[in-house]
Legacy VTK file of the C-alpha trace (Angstrom):
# vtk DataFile Version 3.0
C-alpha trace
ASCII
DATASET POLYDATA
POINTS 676 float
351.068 72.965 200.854
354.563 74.310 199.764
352.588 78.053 200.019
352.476 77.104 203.975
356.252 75.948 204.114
356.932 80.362 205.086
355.370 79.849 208.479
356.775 76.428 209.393
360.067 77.667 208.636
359.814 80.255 210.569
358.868 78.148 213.951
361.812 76.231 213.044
364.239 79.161 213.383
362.770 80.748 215.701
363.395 77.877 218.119
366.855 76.907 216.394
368.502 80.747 216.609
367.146 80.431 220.185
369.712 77.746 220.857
367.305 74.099 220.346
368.750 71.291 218.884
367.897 70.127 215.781
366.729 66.616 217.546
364.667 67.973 219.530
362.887 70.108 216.357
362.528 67.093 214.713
360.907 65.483 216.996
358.475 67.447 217.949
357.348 67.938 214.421
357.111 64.017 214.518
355.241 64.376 217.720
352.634 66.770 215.828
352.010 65.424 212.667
351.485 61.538 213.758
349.995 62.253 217.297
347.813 65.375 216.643
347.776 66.067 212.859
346.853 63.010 211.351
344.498 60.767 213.725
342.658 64.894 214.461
342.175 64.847 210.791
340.670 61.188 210.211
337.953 62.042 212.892
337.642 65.351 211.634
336.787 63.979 208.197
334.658 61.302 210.155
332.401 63.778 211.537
332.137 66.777 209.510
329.222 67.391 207.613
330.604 67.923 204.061
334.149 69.003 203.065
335.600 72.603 202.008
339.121 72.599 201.538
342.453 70.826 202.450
343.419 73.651 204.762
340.498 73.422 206.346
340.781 69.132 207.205
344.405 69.694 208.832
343.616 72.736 210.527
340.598 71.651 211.949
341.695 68.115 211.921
345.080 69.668 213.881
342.389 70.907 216.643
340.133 67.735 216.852
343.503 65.705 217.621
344.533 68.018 220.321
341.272 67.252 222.075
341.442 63.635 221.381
345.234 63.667 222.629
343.864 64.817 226.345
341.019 62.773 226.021
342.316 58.969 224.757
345.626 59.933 227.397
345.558 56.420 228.934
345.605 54.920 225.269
346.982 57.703 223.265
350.738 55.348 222.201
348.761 53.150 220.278
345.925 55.997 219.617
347.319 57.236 215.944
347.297 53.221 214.316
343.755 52.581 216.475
342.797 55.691 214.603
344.207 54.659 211.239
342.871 51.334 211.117
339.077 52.511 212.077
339.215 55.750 209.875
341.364 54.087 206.887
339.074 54.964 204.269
339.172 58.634 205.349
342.989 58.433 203.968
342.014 59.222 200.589
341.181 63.080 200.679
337.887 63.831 198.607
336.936 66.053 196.490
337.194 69.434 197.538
335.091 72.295 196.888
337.397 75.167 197.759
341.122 76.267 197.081
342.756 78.673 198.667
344.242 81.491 196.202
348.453 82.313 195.979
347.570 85.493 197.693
345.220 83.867 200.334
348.002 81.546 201.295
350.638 84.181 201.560
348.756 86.746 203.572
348.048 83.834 205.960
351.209 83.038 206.380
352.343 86.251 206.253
350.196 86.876 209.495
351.464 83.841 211.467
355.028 84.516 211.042
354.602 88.066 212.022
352.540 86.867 215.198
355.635 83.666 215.751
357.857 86.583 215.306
356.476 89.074 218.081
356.481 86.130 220.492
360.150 85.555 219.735
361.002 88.971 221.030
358.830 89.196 223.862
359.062 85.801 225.299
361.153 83.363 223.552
364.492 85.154 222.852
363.788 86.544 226.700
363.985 83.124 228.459
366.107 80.242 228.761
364.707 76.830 229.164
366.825 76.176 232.276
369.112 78.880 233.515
372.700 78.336 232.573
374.801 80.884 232.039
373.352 83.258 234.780
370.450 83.785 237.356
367.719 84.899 234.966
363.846 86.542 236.042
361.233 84.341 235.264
358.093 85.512 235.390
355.768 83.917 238.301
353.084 82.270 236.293
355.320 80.478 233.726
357.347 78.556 236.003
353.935 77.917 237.966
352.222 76.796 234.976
355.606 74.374 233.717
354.910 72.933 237.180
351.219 72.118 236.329
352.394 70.454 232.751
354.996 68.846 234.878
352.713 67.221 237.252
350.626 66.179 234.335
353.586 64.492 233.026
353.445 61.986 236.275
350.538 62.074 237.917
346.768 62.491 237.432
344.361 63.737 238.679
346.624 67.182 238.715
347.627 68.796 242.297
348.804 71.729 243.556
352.477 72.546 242.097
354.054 73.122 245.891
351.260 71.742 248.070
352.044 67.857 247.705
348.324 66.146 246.287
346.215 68.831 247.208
343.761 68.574 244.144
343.479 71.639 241.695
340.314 72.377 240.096
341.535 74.204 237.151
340.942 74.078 233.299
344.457 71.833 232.866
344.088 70.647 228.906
346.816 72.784 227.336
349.505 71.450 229.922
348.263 67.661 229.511
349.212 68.164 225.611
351.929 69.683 226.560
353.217 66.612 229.291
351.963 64.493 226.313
354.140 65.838 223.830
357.143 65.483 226.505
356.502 62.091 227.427
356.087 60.534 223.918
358.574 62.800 222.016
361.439 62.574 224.446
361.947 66.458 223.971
362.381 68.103 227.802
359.324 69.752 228.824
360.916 73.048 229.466
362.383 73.011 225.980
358.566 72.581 224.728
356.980 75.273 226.784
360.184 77.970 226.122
361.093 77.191 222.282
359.005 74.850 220.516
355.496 74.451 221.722
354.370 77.952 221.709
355.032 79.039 217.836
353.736 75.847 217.109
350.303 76.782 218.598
350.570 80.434 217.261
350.352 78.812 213.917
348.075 76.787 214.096
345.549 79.826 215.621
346.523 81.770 212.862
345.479 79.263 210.158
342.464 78.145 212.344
340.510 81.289 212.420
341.866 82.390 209.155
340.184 79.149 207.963
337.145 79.951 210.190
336.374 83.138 209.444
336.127 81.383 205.775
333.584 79.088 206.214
331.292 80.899 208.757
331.311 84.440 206.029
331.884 82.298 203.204
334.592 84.854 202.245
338.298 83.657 201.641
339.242 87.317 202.190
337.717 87.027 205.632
340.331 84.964 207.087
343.347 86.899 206.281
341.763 89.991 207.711
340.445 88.287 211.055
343.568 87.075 211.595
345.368 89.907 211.016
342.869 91.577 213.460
343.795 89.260 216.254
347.350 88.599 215.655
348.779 91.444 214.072
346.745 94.482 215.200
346.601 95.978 218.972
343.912 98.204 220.995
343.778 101.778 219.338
345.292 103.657 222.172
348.765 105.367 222.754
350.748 102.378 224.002
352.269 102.277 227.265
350.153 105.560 228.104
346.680 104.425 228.839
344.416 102.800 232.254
345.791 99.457 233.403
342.151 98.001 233.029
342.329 97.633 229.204
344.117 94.921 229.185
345.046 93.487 225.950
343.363 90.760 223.212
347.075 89.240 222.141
349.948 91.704 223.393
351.407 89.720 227.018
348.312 87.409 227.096
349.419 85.391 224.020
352.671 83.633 225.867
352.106 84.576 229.816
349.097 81.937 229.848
349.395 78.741 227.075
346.088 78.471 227.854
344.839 81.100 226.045
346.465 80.500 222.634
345.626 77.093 223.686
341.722 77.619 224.035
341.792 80.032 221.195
343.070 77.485 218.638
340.054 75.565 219.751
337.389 78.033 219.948
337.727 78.465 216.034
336.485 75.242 214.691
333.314 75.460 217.579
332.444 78.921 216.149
332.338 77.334 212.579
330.644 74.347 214.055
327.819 76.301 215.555
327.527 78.456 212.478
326.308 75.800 210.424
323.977 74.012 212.532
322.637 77.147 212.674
322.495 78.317 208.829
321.738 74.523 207.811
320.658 72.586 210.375
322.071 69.559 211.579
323.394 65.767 211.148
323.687 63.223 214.052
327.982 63.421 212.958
327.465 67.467 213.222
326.269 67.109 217.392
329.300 64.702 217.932
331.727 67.285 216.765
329.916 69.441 218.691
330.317 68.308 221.833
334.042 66.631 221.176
334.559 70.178 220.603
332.804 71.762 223.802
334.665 69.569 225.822
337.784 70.148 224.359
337.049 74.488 225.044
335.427 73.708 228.407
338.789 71.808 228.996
341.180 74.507 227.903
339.839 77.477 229.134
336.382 77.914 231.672
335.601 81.087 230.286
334.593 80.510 226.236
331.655 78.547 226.592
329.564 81.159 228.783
330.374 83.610 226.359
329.405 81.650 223.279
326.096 80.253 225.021
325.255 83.994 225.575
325.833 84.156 221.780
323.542 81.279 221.182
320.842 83.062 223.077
320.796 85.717 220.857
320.820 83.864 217.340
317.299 83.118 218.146
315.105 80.055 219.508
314.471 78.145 216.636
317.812 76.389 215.921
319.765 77.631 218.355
318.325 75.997 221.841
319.553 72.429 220.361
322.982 73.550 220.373
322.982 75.913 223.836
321.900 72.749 225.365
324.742 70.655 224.250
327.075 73.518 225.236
325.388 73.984 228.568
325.641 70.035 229.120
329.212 69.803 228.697
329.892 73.433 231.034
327.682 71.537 233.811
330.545 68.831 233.193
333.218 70.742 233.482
331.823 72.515 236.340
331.631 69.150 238.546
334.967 67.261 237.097
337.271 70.464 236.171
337.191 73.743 237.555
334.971 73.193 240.853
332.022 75.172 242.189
333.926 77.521 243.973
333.663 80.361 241.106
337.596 80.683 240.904
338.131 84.131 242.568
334.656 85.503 240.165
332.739 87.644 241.797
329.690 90.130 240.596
331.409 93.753 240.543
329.802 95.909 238.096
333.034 98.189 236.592
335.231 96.436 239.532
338.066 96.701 236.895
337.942 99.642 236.757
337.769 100.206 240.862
341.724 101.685 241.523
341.159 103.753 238.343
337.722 105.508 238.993
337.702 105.853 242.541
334.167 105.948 242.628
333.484 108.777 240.671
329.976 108.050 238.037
331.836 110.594 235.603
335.134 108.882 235.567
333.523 105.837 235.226
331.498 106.921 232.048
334.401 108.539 230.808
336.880 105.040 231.449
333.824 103.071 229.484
334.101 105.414 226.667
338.251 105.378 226.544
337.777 101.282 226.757
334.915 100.887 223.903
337.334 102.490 221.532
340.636 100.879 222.175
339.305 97.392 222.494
336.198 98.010 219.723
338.008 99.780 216.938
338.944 96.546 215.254
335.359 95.512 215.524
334.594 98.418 213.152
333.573 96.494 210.206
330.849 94.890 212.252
328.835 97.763 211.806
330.169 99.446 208.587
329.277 98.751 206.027
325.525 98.107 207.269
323.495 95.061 206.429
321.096 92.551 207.642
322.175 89.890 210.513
320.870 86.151 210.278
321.276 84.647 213.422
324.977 83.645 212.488
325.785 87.095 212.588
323.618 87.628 216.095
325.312 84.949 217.704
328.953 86.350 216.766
327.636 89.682 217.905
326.493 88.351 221.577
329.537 86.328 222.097
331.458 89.279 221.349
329.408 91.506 223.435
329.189 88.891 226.135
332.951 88.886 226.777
333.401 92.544 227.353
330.561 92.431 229.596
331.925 89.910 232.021
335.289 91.869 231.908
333.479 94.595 232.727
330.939 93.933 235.001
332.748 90.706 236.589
335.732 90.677 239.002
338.846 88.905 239.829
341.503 88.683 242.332
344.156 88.104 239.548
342.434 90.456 237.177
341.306 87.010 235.160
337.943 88.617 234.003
340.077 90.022 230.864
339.771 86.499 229.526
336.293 86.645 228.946
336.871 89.489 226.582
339.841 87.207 224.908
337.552 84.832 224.697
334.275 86.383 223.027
337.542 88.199 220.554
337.176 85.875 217.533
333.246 85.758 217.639
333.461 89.310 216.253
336.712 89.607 214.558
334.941 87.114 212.468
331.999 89.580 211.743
334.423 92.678 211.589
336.294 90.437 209.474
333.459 89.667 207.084
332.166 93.814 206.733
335.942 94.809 205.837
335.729 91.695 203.026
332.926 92.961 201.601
333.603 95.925 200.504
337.540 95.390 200.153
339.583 96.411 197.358
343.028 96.655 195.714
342.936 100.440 196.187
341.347 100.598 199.599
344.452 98.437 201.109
346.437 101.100 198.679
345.388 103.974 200.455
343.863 102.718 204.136
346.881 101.120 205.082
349.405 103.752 204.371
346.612 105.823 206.488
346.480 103.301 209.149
350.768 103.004 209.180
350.803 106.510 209.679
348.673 106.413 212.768
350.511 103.913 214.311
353.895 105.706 213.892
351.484 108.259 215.577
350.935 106.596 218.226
354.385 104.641 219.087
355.927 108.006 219.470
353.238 110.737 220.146
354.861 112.572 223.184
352.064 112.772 226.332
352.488 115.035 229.517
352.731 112.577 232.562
349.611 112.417 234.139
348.883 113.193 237.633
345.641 111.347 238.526
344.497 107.949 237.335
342.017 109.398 234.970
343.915 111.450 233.232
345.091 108.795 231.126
341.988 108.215 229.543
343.180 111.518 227.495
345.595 110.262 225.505
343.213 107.566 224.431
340.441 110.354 223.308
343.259 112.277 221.546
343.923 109.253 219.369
340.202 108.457 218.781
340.077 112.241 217.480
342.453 111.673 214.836
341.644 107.999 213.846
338.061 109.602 213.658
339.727 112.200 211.876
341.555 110.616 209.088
337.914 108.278 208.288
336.332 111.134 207.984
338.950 112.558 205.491
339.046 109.254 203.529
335.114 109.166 203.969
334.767 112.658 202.109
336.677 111.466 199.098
334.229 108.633 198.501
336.611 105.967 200.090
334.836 104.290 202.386
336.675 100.894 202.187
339.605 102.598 202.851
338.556 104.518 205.671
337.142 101.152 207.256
340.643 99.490 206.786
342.059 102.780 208.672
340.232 102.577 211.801
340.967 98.809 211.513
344.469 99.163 211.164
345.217 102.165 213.728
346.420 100.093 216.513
349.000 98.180 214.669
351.477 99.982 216.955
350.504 97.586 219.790
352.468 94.090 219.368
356.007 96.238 217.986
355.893 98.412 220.680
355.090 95.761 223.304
357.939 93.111 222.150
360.224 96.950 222.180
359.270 97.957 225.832
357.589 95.001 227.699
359.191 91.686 226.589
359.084 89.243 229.246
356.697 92.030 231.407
359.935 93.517 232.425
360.792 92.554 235.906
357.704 93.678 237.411
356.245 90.403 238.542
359.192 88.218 237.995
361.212 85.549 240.753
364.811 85.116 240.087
366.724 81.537 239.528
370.249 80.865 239.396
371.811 78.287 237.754
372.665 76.074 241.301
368.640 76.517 241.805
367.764 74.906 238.352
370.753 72.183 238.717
369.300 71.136 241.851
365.819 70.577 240.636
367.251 69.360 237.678
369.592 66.450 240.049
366.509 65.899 241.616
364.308 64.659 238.417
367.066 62.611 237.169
367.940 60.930 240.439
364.133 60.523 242.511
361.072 58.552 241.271
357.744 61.036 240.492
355.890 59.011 243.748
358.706 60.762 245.685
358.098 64.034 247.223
360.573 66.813 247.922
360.212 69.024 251.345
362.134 72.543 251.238
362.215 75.744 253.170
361.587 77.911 250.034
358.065 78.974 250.716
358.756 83.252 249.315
360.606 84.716 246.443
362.994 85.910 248.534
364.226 89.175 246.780
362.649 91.541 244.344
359.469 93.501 244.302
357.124 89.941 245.314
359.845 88.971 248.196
357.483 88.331 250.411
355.076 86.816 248.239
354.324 82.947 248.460
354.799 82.467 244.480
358.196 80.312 244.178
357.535 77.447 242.047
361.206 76.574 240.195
361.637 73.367 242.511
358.210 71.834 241.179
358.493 73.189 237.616
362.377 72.284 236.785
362.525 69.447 238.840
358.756 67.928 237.855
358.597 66.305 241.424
355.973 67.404 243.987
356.685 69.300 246.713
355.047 68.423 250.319
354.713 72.082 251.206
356.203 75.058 249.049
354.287 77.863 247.990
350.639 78.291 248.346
349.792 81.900 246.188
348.517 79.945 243.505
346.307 77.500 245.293
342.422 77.327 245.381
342.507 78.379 249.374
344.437 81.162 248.456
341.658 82.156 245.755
338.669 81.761 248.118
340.543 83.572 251.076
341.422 86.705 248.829
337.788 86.667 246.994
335.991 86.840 250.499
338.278 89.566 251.045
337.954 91.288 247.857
341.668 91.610 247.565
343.854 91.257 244.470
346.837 88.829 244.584
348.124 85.775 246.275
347.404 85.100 250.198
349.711 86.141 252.568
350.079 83.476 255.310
349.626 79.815 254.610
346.059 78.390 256.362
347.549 76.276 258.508
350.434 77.191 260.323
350.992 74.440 262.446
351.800 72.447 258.995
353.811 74.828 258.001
355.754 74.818 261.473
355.833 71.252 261.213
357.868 71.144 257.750
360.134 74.190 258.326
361.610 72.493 261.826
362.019 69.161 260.126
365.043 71.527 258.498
365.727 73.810 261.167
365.137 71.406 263.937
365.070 68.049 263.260
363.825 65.265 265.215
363.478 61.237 264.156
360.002 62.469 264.914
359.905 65.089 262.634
361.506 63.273 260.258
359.324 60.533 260.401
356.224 63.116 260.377
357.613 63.817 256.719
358.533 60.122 255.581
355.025 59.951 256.469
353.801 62.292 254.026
355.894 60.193 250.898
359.015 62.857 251.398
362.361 61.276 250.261
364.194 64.235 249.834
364.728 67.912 251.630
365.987 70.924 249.365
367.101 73.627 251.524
368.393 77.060 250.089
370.292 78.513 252.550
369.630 82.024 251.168
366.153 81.390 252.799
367.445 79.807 256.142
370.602 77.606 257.141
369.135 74.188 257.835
370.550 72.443 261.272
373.822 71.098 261.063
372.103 67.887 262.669
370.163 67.446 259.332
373.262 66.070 258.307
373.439 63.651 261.245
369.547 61.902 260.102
369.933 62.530 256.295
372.619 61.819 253.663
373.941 64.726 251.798
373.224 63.731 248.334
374.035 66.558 246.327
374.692 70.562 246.843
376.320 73.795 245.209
376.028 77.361 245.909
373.111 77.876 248.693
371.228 74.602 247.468
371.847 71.350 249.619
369.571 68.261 248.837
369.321 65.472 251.566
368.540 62.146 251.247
365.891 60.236 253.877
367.771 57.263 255.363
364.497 55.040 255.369
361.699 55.173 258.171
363.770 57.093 261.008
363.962 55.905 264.586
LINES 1 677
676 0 1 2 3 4 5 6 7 8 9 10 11 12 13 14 15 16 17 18 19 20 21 22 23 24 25 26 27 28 29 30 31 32 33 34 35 36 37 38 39 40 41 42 43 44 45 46 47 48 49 50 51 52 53 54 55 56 57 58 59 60 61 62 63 64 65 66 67 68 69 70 71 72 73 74 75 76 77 78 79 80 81 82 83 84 85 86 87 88 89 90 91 92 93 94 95 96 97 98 99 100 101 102 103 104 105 106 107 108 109 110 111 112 113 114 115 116 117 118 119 120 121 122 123 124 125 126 127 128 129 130 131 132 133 134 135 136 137 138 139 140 141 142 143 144 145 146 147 148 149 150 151 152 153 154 155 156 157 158 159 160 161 162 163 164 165 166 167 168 169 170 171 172 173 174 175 176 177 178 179 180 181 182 183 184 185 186 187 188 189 190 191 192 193 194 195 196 197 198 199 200 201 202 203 204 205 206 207 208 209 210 211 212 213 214 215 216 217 218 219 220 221 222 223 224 225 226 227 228 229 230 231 232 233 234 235 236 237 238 239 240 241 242 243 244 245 246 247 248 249 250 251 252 253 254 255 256 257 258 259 260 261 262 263 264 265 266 267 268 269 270 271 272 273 274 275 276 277 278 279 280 281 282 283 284 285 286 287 288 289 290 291 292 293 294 295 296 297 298 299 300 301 302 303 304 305 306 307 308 309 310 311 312 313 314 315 316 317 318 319 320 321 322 323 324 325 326 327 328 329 330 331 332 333 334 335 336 337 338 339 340 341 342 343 344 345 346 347 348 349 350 351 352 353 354 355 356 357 358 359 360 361 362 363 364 365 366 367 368 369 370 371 372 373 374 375 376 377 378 379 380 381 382 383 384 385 386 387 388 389 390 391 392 393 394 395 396 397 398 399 400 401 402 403 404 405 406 407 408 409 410 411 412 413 414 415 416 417 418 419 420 421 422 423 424 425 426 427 428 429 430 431 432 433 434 435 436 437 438 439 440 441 442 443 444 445 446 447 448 449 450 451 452 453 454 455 456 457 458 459 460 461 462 463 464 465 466 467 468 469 470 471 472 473 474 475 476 477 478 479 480 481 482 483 484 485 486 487 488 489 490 491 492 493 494 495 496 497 498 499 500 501 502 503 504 505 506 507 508 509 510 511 512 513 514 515 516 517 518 519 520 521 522 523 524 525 526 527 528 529 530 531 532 533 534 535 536 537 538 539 540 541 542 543 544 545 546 547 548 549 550 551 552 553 554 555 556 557 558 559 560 561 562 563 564 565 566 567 568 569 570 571 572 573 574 575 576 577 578 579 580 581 582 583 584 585 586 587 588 589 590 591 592 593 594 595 596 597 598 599 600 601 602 603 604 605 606 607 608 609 610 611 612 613 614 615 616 617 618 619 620 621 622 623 624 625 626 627 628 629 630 631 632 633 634 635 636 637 638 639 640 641 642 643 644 645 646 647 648 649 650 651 652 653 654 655 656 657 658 659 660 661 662 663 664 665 666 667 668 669 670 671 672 673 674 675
């Protein structure tokens, strides 16, 4: 295990150079190994069908425990010794057919603490856990997001963050491990979700598909490459200078959303899962794990289980249906107790991603298509070359892969959120890209195709393009760089080096996650609300001094200033001070979802849906009455936060409430019991 110590280290100074105490470090780490790490790995060994390595038990032992962590919530203090007292004589590790080399180890590693290191620069060296020293940009969704963890922390089932106990259908398992993790490690929640929390999970997706790729190819050299694949290499494109609509598999999607690192991490052990029940059959342990594991992907993110049933319908009848049926059960499940039947903003749209880029031109269409198969399917390369036969393993990778770039494509969203279907079909054929580089991989091809591959990525960080004057024209650049990656194959192909040509076209977009981190860390300001440190210290009063049953009312309902001013997105009070607020912003909210779908309009709603509410909270500030007052003692508020560079509350809100604590533009009042 020393061989893994690299990578661990790394999280650790990652998150200590980034200003976390040592403390708080260890404590976490406690947190992991006894909550997550070692109970995950005792029912791992429980129901696995026969072991493979060491790596393999804790990684996919590390998953299994996150599931169980959300699952056993109202038991999980006592969960790890229940666990160790039923599973004691799965203690004693067995005898294991498989060790992983020196070299396996190290390129492993070597992958995770490059991936821990690009989300250093681009998100964790960019934010502060609670602004101190300075107003600093957040962007939108994290602080909306810490808000959902936060109200996970206190209450269940999870609300709105800003909309009191309106419920939220929503896929919510990555922020209940998260307020798990801050309520039994004593480590503040923003601390997890800004330092620790994040590299942690990078890790551990690293080693989990590394480990995955293993057992469903049955080639240790598999791993290394589809991770490197995911986590190191970008699209094959001209960064910065090519159609919004790409999107990205890892670059911004990696830390903007924890669930998607989240769901990742626990898509890898259900791919190897499924791979064997359908190579080998099946044991009555083998459809437990199953379905623990469906549930715990249907929990973290809606969109891996259509993808991976659409891979199950192409392995083929005969062993497959048993399995699609168990996966379909548990997405009927999550349908009715998680995300709702509402569709969440999808909507049928064939090439609606594409809809401000094409303009409704066929050609430009065809053309966009073309310009996205290569940039997002370059890295898929070794599915086809070198060729050979498909079992229905390999079908079902293939179709889950497939099946995620055609809901991105053909699906749309009013937050763009059909690019996770393509994030989530991603390791399905890394895998098998994974496995055709393996087999026909060599000392000298890495000699020569990487060198080839550096090259075109130097290419490509600093290849000077003409600024283009219509939206298509930046499909261009990305045909120009398919032209030479084509290129140099065919160069390496002529010379009887076709592993090394492979590897090259692989390779080409290594550019992406350097130049990202360089140019984009944080996404710029572009979709960003600013909070000064009086904001945070506010919220911050307000969690030490109120009770979670107590709701806050405020006047902060926009951003305020910026580019999203008007924009009802403001969620600092809910996510800093982990209290809920009665009404606050409502961009985020499933009404806001279904009003924009039936509109077909991207982004949050405008105007709340009921303005007479609204009215009703905002003169409780501005004019307040006992009655008004009462309305919102009514409605469990105990305290009003006012930021008075939104609107100076009435001076007689001083007269009804006690000024309890203010500095800068934030004031925070006090309800004198059940006004008269």
């Amino acid at each position: 295990m020393t061989r893994w110590l690299p990578a661990l280290v790394v999280v650790a100074v990652v998150a200590w150079a980034a200003g976390t105490d040592i403390s708080d470090i260890a404590r976490y780490a406690a947190y992991i190994a006894f909550y997550v790490v070692l109970p995950g790995t005792l029912v791992y060994r429980a129901l696995r069908r026969d072991p493979h390595s060491l790596v393999e038990d804790l990684a996919f032992g590390a998953a299994t425990g996150l599931v169980a962590e959300t699952l056993l919530r109202p038991v999980l203090l006592i969960w790890p010794v229940v666990a160790v007292v039923l599973l004691r004589r799965h203690l004693k590790p067995p005898q294991y057919p498989h060790r992983p080399t020196r070299g396996w180890s190290w390129a492993v590693a070597a992958v995770a603490a490059g991936f821990v290191g690009y989300l250093a620069k681009a998100f964790i060296r960019a934010n502060p856990p609670v602004p101190v020293d300075g107003p600093h940009e957040y962007m939108i969704d994290q602080l909306n997001l810490l808000a959902v963890a936060a109200d996970l922390e206190h209450h269940f089932p999870l609300a709105v963050p800003g909309l009191g106990a309106e419920p939220l259908p929503y896929h919510w398992f990555a922020y209940a491990h998260l307020a798990s993790a801050a309520r039994l490690s004593g480590v503040d929640l923003p601390v997890l979700w800004f330092r620790l929390d994040l590299p942690a999970l990078a890790v551990l997706a690293v080693v989990l598909l590394a480990v995955a790729a293993w057992r469903v190819t049955g080639r240790a050299w598999a791993g290394p490459v589809a991770a490197a694949l995911t986590y190191t290499v970008g699209e094959a494109l001209l960064p910065g200078r090519a159609p919004a609509f790409f999107g990205s598999i890892t670059a911004y999607y990696s830390w903007s959303s924890r669930s998607v690192l989240y769901a990742s991490a626990l898509s890898m052990p259900l791919i190897a899962v499924l791979a064997q029940i359908l190579r080998r059959g099946h044991m009555r342990r083998t459809w437990l794990l199953l379905a623990v594991l469906a549930v715990g992907v249907a929990g973290a993110k809606s969109t891996v289980l259509p993808v991976a049933l659409a891979g199950l319908l192409c392995a083929g009848p005969r062993r497959a249906w048993r399995p699609a049926a168990v996966l379909l059960g548990v997405f009927a499940l999550a349908v009715a107790l998680l995300y709702g039947t509402g569709g969440g903003g999808l909507a049928w749209s064939p090439f609606g991603i594409m809809a401000d880029f094409a303009q409704g031109r066929p050609a430009v269409i065809v053309a966009g298509l073309g310009a996205y198969g290569f940039a997002m399917g370059a890295r898929l390369a070794g599915a086809v070359f070198p060729p050979r036969a498909w079992g229905p393993v390999e079908r079902m990778l293939a179709g889950a892969a497939l099946a995620g770039f055609a809901g991105a494509v053909l699906l749309w969203h009013n937050a763009w959120g059909q690019h996770f279907f393509a994030i989530a079909g991603w390791p399905f054929g890394a895998i098998l890209s994974a496995d055709g580089l393996a087999r026909v991989l060599s000392r000298r091809a890495l000699r020569v195709g990487l060198p080839a591959a550096a090259a075109l990525s130097v290419f490509a960080s600093f290849a000077a393009v003409p600024h283009v004057r219509r939206p298509w024209d930046a499909v261009f650049p990305v045909y120009l760089f398919a032209a030479l990656v084509l290129a140099v194959a065919l160069a390496l192909l002529a010379t009887r080096r076709r592993a090394a040509a492979l590897t090259a076209v692989l390779f080409a977009g290594g550019a992406g996650l350097p130049y990202d981190a360089a140019h984009h860390a944080n996404l710029g300001s572009a979709y960003h609300v600013r909070v000064t440190p009086d904001q945070a210290a506010g919220a911050r009063w307000l969690r030490a001094h109120s009770s979670p049953d107590e709701y806050v009312a405020t006047n902060v309902h926009r951003i305020g200033s910026g580019a999203q001013a008007g924009q009802s997105l403001t969620y600092w009070i809910a996510a800093f001070s982990e209290r809920r607020v009665l009404l606050g912003s409502w961009g985020y909210s499933p009404e806001s979802t279904r009003e924009r779908t039936a509109r077909r309009r991207i982004g949050p709603a405008p105007d709340y849906w009921d303005p007479a509410r609204l009215a009703a909270n905002d003169l409780a500030v501005y004019e307040p009455t006992a009655q008004r007052l009462r309305w919102l003692w009514d409605q469990r508020v105990r305290w009003i936060l006012v930021d008075r560079a939104q609107g100076r509350e009435s001076p007689r809100l001083a007269d009804q409430a006690t000024c309890a604590w203010s500095a800068g533009d934030i004031v925070i009042y006090r309800l004198r019991g059940v006004p008269e």
